[in-house]
PDB file with SEQRES, HELIX, SHEET and CRYST1 records, atoms N, CA, C and O in Angstrom:
SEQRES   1 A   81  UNK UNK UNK UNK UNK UNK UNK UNK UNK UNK UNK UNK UNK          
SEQRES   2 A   81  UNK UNK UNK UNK UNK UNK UNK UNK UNK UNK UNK UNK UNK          
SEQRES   3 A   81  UNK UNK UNK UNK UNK UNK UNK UNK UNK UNK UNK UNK UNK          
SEQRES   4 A   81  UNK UNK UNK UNK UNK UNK UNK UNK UNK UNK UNK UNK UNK          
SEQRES   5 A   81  UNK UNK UNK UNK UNK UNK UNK UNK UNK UNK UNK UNK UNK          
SEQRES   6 A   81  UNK UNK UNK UNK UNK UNK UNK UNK UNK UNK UNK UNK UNK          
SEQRES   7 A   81  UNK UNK UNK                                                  
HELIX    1 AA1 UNK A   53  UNK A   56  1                                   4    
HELIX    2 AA2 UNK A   67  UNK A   70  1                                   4    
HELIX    3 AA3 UNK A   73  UNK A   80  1                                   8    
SHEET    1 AA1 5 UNK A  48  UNK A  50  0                                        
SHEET    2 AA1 5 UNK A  35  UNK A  40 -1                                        
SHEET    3 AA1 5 UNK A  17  UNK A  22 -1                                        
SHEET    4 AA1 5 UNK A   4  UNK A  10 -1                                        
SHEET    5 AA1 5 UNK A  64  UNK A  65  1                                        
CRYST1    1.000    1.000    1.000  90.00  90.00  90.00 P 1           1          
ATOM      1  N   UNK A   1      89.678  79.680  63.941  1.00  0.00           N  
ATOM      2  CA  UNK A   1      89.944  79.018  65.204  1.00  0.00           C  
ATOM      3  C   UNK A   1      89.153  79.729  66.302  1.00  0.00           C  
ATOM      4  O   UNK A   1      89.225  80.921  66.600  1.00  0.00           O  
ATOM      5  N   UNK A   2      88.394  78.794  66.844  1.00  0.00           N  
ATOM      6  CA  UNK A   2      87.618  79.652  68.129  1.00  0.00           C  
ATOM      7  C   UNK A   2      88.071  79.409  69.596  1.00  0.00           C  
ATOM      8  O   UNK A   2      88.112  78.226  69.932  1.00  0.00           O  
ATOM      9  N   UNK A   3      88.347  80.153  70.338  1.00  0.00           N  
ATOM     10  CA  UNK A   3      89.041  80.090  71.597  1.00  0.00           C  
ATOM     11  C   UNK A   3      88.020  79.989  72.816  1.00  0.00           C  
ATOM     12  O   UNK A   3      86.870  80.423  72.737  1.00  0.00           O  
ATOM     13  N   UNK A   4      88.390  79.555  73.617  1.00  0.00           N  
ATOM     14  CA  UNK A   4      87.885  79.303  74.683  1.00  0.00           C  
ATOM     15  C   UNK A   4      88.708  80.104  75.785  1.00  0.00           C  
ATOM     16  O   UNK A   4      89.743  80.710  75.508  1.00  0.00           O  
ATOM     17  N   UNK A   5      88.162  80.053  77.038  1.00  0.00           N  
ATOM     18  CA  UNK A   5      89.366  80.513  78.177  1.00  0.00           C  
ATOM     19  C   UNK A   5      88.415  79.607  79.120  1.00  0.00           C  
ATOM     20  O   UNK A   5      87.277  79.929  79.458  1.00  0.00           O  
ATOM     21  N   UNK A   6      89.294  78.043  79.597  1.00  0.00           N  
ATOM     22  CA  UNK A   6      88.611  77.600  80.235  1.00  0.00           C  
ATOM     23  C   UNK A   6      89.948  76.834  81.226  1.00  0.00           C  
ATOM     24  O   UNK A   6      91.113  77.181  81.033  1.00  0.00           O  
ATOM     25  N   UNK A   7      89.546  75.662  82.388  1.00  0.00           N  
ATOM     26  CA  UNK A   7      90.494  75.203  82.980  1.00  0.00           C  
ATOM     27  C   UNK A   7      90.987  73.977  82.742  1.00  0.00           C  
ATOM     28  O   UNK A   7      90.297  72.974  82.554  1.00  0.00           O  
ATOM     29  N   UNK A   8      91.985  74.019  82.743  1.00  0.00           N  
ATOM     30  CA  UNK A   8      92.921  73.179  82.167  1.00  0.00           C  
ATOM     31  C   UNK A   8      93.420  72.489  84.054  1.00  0.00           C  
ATOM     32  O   UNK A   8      93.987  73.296  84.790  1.00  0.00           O  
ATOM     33  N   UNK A   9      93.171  71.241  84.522  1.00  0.00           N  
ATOM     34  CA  UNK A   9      93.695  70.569  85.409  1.00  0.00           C  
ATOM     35  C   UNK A   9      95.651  70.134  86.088  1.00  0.00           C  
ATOM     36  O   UNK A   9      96.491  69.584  85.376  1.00  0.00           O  
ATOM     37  N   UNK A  10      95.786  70.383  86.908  1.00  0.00           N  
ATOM     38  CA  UNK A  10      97.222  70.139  87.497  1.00  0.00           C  
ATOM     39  C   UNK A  10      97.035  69.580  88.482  1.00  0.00           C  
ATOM     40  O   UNK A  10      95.877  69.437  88.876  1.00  0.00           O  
ATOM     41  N   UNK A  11      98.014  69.126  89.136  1.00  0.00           N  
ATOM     42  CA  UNK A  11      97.915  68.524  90.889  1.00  0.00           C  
ATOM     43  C   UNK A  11      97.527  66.804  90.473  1.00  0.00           C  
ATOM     44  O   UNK A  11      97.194  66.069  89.543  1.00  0.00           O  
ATOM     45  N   UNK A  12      97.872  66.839  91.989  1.00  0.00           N  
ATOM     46  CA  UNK A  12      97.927  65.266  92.054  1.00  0.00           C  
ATOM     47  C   UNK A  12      96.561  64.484  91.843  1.00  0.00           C  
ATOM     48  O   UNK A  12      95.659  65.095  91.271  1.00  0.00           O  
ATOM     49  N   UNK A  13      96.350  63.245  92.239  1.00  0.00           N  
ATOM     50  CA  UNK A  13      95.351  62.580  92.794  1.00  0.00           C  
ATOM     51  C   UNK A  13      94.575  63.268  94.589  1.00  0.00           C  
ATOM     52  O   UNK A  13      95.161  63.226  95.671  1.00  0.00           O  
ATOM     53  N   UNK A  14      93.389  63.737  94.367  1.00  0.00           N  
ATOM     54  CA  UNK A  14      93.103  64.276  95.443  1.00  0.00           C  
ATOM     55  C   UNK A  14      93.322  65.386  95.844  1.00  0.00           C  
ATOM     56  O   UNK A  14      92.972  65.595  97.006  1.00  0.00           O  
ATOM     57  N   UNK A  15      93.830  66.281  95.249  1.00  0.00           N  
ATOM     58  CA  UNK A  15      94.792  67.295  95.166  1.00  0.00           C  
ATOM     59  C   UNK A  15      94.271  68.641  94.093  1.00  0.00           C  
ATOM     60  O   UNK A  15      95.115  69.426  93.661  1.00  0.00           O  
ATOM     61  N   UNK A  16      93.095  68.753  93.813  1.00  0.00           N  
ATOM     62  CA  UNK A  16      92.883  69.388  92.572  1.00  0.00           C  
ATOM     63  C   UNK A  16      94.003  71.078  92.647  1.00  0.00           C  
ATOM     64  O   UNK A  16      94.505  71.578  93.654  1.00  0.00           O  
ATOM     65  N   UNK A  17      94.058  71.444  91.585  1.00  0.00           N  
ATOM     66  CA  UNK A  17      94.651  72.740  91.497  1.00  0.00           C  
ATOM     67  C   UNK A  17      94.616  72.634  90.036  1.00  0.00           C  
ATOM     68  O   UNK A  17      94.883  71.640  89.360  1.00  0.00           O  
ATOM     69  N   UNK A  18      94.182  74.002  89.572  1.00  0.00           N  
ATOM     70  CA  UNK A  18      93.980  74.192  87.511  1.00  0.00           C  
ATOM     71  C   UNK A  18      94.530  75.711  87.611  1.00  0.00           C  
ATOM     72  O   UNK A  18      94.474  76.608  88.452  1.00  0.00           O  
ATOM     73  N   UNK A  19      95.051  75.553  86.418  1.00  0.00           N  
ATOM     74  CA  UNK A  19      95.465  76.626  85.441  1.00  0.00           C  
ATOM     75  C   UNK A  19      94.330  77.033  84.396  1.00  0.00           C  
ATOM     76  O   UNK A  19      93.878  76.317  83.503  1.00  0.00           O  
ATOM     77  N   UNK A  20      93.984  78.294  84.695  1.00  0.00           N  
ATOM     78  CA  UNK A  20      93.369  79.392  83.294  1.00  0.00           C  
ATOM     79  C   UNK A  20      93.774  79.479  81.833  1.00  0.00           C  
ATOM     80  O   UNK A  20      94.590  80.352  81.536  1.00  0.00           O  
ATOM     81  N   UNK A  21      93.467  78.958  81.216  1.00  0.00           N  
ATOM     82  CA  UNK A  21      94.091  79.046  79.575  1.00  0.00           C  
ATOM     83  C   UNK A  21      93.299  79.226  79.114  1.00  0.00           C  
ATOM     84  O   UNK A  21      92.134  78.912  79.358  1.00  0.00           O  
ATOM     85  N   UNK A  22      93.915  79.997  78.021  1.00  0.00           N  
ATOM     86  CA  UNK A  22      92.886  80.548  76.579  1.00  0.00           C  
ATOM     87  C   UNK A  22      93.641  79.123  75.409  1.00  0.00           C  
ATOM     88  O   UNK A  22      94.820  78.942  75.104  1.00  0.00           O  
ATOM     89  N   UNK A  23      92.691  78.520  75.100  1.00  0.00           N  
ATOM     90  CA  UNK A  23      93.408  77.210  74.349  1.00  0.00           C  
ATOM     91  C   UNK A  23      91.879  77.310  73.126  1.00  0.00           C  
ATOM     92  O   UNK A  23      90.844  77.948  73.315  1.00  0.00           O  
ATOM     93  N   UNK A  24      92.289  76.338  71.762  1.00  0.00           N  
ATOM     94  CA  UNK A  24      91.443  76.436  70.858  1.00  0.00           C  
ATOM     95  C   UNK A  24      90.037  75.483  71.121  1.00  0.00           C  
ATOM     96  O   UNK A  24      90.230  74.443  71.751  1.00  0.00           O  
ATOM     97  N   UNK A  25      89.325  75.634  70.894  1.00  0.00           N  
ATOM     98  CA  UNK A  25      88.063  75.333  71.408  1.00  0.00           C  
ATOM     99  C   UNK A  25      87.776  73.492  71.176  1.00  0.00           C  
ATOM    100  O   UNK A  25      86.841  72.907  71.723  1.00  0.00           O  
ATOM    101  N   UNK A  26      88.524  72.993  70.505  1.00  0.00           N  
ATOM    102  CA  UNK A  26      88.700  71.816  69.853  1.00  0.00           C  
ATOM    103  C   UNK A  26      90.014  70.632  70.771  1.00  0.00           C  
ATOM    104  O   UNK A  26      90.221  69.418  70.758  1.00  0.00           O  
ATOM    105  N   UNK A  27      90.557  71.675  71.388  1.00  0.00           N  
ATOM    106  CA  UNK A  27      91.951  71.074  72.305  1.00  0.00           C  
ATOM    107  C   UNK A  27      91.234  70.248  73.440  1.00  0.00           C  
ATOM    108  O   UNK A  27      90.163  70.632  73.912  1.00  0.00           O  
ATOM    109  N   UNK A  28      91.719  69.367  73.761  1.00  0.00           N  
ATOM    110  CA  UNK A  28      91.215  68.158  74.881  1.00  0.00           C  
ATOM    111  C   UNK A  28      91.525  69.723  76.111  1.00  0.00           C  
ATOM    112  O   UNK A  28      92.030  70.786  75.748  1.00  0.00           O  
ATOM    113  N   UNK A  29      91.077  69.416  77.446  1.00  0.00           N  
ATOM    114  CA  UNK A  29      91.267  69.790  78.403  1.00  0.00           C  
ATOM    115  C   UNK A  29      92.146  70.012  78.837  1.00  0.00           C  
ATOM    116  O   UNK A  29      92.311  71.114  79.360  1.00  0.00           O  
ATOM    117  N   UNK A  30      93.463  68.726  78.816  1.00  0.00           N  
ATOM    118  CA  UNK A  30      94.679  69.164  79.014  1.00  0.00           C  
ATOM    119  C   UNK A  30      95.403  69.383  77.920  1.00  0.00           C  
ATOM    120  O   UNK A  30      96.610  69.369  78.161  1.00  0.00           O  
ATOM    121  N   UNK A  31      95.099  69.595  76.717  1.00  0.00           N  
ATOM    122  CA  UNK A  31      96.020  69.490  75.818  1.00  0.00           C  
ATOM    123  C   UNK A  31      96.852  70.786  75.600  1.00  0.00           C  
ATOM    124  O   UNK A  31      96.936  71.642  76.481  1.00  0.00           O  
ATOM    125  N   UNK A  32      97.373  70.881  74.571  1.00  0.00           N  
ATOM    126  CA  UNK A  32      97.588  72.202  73.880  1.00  0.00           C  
ATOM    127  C   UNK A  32      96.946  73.439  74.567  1.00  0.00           C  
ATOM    128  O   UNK A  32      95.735  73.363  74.777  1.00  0.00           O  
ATOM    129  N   UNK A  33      97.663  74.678  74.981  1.00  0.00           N  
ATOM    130  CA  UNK A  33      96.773  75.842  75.057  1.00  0.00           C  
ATOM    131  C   UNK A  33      97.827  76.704  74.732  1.00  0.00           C  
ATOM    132  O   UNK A  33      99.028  76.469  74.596  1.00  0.00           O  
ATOM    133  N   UNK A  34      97.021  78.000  74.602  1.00  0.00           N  
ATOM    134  CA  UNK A  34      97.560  78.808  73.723  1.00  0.00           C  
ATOM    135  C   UNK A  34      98.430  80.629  74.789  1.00  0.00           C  
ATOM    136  O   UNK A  34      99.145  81.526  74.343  1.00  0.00           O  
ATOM    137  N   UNK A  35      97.889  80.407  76.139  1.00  0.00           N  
ATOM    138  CA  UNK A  35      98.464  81.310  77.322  1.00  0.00           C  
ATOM    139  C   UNK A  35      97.472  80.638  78.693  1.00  0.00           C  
ATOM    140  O   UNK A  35      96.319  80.205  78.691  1.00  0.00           O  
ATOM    141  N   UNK A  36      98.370  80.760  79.679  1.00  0.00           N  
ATOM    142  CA  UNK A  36      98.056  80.169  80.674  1.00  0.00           C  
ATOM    143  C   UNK A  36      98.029  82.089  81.177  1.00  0.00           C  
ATOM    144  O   UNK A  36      98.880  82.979  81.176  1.00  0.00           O  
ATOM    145  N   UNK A  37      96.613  82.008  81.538  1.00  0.00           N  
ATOM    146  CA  UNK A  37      95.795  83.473  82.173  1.00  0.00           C  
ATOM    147  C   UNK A  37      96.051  83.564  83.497  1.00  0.00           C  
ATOM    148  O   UNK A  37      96.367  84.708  83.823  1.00  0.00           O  
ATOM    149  N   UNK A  38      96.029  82.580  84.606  1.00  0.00           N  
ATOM    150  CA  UNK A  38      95.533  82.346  85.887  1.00  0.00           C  
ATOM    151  C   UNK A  38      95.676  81.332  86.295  1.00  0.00           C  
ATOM    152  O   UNK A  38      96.060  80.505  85.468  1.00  0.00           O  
ATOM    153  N   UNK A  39      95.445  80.805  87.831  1.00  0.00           N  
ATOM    154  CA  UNK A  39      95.477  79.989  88.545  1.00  0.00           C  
ATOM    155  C   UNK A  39      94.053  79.695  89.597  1.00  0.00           C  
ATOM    156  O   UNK A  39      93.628  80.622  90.286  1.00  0.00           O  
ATOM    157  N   UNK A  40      93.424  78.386  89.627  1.00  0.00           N  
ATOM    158  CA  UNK A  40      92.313  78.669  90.434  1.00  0.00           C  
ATOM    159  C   UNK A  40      92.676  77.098  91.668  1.00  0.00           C  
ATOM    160  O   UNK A  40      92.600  75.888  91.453  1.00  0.00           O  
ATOM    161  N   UNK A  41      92.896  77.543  92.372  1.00  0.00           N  
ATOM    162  CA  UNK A  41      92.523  76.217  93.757  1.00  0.00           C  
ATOM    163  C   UNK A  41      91.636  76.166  94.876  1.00  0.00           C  
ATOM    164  O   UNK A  41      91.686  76.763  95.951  1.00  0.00           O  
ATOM    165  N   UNK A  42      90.527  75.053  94.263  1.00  0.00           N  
ATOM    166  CA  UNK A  42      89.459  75.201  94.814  1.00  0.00           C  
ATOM    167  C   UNK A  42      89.362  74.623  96.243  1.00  0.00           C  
ATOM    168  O   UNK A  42      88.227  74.433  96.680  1.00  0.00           O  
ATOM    169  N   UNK A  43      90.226  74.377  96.876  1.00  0.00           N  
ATOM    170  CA  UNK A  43      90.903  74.302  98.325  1.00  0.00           C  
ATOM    171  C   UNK A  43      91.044  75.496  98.596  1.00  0.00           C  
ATOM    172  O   UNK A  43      89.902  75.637  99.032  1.00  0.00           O  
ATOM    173  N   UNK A  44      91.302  76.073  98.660  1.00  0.00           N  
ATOM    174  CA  UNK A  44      91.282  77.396  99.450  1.00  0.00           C  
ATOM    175  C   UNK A  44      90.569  78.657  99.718  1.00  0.00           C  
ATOM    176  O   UNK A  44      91.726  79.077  99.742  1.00  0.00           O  
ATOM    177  N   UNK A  45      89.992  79.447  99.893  1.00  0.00           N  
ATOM    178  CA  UNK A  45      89.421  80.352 100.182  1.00  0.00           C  
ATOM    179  C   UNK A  45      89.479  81.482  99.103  1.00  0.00           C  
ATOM    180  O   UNK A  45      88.569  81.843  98.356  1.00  0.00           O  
ATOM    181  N   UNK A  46      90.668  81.925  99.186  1.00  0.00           N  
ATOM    182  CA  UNK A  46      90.751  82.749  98.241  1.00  0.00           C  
ATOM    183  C   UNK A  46      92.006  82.467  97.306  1.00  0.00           C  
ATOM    184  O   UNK A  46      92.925  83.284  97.258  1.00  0.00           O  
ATOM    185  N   UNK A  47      92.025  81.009  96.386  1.00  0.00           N  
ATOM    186  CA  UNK A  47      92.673  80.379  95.917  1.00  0.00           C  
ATOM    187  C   UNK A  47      92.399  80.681  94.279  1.00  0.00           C  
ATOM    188  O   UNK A  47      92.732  79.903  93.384  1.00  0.00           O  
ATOM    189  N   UNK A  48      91.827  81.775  94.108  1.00  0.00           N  
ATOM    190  CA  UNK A  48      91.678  82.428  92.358  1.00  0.00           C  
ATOM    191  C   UNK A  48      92.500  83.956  91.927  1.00  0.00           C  
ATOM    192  O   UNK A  48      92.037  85.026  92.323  1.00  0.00           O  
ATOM    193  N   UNK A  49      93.500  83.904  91.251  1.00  0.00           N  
ATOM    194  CA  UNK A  49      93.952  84.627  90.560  1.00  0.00           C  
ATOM    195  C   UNK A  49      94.232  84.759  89.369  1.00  0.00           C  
ATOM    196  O   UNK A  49      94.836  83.837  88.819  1.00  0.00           O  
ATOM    197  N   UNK A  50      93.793  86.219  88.447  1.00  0.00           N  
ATOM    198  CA  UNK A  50      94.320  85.914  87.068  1.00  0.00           C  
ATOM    199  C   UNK A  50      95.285  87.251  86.462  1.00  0.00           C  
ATOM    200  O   UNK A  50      95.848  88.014  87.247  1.00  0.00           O  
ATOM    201  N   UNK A  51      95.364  87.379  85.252  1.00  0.00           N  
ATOM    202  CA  UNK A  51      95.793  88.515  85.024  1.00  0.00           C  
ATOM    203  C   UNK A  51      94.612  89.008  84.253  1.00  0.00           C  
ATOM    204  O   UNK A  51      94.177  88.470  83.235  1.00  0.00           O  
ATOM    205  N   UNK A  52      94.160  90.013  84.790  1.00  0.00           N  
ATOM    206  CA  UNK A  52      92.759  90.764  84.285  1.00  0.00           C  
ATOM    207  C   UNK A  52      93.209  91.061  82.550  1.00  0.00           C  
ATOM    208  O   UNK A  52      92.583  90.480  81.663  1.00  0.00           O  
ATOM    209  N   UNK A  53      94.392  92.057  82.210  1.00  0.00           N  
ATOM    210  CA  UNK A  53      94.638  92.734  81.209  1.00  0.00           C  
ATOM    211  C   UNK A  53      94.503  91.542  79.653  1.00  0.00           C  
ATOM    212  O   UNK A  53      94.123  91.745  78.500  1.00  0.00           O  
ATOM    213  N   UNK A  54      94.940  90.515  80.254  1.00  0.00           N  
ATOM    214  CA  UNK A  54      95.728  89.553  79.202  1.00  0.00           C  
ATOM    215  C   UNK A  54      94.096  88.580  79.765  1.00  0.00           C  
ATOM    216  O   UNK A  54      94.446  87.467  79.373  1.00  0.00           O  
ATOM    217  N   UNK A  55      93.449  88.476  80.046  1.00  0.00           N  
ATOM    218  CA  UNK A  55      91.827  87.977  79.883  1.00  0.00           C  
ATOM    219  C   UNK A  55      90.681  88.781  79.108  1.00  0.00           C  
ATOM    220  O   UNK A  55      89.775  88.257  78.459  1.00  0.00           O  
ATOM    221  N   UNK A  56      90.935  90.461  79.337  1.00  0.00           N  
ATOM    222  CA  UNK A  56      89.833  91.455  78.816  1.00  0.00           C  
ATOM    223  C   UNK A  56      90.495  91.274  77.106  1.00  0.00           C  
ATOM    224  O   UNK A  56      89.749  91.321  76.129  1.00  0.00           O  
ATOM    225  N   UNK A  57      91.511  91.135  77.035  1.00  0.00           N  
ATOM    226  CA  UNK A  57      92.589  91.098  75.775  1.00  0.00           C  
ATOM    227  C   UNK A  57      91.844  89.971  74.931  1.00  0.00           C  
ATOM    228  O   UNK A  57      91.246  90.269  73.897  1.00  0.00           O  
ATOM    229  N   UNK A  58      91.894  88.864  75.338  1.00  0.00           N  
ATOM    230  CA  UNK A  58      91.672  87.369  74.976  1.00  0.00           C  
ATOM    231  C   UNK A  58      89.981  87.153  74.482  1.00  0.00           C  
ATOM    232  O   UNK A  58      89.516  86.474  73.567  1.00  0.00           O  
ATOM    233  N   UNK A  59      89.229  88.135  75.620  1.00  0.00           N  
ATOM    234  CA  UNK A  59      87.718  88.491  74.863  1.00  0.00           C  
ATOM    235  C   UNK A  59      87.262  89.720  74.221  1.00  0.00           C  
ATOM    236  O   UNK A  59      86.080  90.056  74.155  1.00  0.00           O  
ATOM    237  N   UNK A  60      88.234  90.366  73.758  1.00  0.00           N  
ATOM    238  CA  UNK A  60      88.150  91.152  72.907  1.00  0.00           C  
ATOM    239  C   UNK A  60      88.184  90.611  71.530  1.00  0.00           C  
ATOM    240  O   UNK A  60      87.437  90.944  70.611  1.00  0.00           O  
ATOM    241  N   UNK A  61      89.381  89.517  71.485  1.00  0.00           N  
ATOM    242  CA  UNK A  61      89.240  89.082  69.982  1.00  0.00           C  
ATOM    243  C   UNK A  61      88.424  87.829  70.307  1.00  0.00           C  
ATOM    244  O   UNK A  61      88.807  86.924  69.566  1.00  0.00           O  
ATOM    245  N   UNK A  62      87.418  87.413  71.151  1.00  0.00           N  
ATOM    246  CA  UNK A  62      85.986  86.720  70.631  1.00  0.00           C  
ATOM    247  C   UNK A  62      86.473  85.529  71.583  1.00  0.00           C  
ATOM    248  O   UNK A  62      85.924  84.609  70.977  1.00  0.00           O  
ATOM    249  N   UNK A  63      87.081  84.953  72.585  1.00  0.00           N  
ATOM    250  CA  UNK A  63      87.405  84.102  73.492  1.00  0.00           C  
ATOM    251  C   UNK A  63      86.072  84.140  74.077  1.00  0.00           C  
ATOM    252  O   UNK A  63      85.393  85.161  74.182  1.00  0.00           O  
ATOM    253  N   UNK A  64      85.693  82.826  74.498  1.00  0.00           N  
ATOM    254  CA  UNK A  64      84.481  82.399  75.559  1.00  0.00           C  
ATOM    255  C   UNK A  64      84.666  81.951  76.387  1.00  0.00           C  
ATOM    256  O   UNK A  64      85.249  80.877  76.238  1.00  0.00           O  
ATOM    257  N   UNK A  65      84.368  82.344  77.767  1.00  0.00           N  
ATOM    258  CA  UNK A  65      84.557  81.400  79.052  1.00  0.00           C  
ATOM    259  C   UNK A  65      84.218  80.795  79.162  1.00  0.00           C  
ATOM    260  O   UNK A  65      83.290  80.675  78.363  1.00  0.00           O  
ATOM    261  N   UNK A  66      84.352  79.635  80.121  1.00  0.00           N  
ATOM    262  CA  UNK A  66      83.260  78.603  79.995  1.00  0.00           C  
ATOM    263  C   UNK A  66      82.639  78.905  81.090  1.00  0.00           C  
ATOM    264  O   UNK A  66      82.801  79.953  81.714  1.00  0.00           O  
ATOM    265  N   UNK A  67      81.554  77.593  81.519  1.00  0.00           N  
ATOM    266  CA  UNK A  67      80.700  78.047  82.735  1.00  0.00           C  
ATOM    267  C   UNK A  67      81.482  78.599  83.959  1.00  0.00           C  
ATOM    268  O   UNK A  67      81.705  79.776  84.244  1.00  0.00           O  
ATOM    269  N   UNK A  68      81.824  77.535  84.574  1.00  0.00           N  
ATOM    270  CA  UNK A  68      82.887  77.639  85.465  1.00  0.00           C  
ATOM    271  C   UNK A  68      83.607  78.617  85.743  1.00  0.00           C  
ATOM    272  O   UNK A  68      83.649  78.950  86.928  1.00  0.00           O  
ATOM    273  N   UNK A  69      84.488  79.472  84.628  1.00  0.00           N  
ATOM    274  CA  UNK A  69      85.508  80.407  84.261  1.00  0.00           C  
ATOM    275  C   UNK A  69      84.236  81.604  84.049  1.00  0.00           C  
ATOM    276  O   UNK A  69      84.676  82.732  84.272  1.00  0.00           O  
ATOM    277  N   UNK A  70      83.520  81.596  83.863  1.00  0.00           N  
ATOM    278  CA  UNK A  70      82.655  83.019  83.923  1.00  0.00           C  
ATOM    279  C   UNK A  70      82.170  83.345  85.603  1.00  0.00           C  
ATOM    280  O   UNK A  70      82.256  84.444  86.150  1.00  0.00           O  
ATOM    281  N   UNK A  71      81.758  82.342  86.094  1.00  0.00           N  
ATOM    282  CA  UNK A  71      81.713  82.094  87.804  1.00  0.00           C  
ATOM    283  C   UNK A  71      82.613  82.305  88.150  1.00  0.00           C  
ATOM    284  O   UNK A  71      82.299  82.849  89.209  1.00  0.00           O  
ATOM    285  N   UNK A  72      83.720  82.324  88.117  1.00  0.00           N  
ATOM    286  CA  UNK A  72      84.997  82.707  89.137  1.00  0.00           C  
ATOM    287  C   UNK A  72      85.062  84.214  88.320  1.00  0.00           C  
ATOM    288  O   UNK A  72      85.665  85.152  88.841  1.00  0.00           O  
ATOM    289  N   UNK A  73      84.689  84.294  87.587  1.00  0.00           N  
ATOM    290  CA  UNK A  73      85.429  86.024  87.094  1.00  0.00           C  
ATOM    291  C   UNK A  73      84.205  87.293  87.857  1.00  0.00           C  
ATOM    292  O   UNK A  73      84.442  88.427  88.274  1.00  0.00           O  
ATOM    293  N   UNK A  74      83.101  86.645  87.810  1.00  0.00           N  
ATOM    294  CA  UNK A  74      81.775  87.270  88.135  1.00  0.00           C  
ATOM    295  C   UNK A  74      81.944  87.365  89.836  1.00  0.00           C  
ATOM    296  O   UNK A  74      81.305  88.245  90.412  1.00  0.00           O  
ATOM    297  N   UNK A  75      82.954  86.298  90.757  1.00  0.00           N  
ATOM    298  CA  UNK A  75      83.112  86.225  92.154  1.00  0.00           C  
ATOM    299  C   UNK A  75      84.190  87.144  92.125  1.00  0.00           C  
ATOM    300  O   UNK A  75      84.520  87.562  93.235  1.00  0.00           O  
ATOM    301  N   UNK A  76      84.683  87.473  91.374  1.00  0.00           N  
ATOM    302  CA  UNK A  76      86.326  88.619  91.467  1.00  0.00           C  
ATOM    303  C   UNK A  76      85.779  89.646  91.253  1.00  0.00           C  
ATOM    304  O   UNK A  76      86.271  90.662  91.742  1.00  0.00           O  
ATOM    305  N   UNK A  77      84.620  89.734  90.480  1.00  0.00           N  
ATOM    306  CA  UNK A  77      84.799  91.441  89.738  1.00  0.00           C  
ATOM    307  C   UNK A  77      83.857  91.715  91.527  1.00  0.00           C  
ATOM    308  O   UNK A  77      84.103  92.770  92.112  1.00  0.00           O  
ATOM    309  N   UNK A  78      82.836  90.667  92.211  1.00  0.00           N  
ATOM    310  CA  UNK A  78      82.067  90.757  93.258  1.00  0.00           C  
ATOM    311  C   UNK A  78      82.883  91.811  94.420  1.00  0.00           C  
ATOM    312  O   UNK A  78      82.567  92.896  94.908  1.00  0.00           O  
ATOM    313  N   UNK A  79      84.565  90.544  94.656  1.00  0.00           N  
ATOM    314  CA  UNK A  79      84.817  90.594  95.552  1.00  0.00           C  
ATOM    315  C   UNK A  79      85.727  92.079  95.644  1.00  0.00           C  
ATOM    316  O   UNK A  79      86.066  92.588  96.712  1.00  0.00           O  
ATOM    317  N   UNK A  80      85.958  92.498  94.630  1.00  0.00           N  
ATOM    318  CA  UNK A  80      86.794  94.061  94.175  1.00  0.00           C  
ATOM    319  C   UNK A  80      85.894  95.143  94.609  1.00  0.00           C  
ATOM    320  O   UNK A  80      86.305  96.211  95.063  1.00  0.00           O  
ATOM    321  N   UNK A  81      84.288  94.744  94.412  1.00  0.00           N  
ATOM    322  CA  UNK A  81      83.547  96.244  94.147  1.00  0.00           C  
ATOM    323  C   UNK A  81      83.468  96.698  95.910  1.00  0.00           C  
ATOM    324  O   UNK A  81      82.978  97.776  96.248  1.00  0.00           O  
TER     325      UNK A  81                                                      
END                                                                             
């Protein structure tokens, strides 16, 4: 089974807001996932949070981000240094 850690959609019509999941690489977008990592809302400014420990965890045993989800992690590790 190959994992992904990508975003999974919530919120209304017009409204975007997604959840971070590590889900199997084969799962529809919203389907099935396997830990919800984070939260990203692209309304807001500083509308991205995850749990670092339980993400470095998730690509240790071979999880891939996707585009998107490597861009928001690459703007966090930015906005820390």
């Amino acid at each position: 089974m190959a994992v992904k850690i990508r975003l999974s959609r919530c919120g209304g019509k017009q409204k975007p807001f997604y959840r971070i999941v590590a889900t199997d690489k084969e799962s529809s977008r919203d389907g099935k996932f396997l830990e919800v990592l984070g939260t990203y809302d692209p309304r807001i400014e500083k509308g991205f949070n995850f749990k670092k420990d339980r993400v470095d965890y998730w690509i240790s045993k071979g999880a891939k981000p996707s585009g998107r989800v490597s861009v928001l992690f690459k703007e966090a590790n930015a906005a820390n240094a």
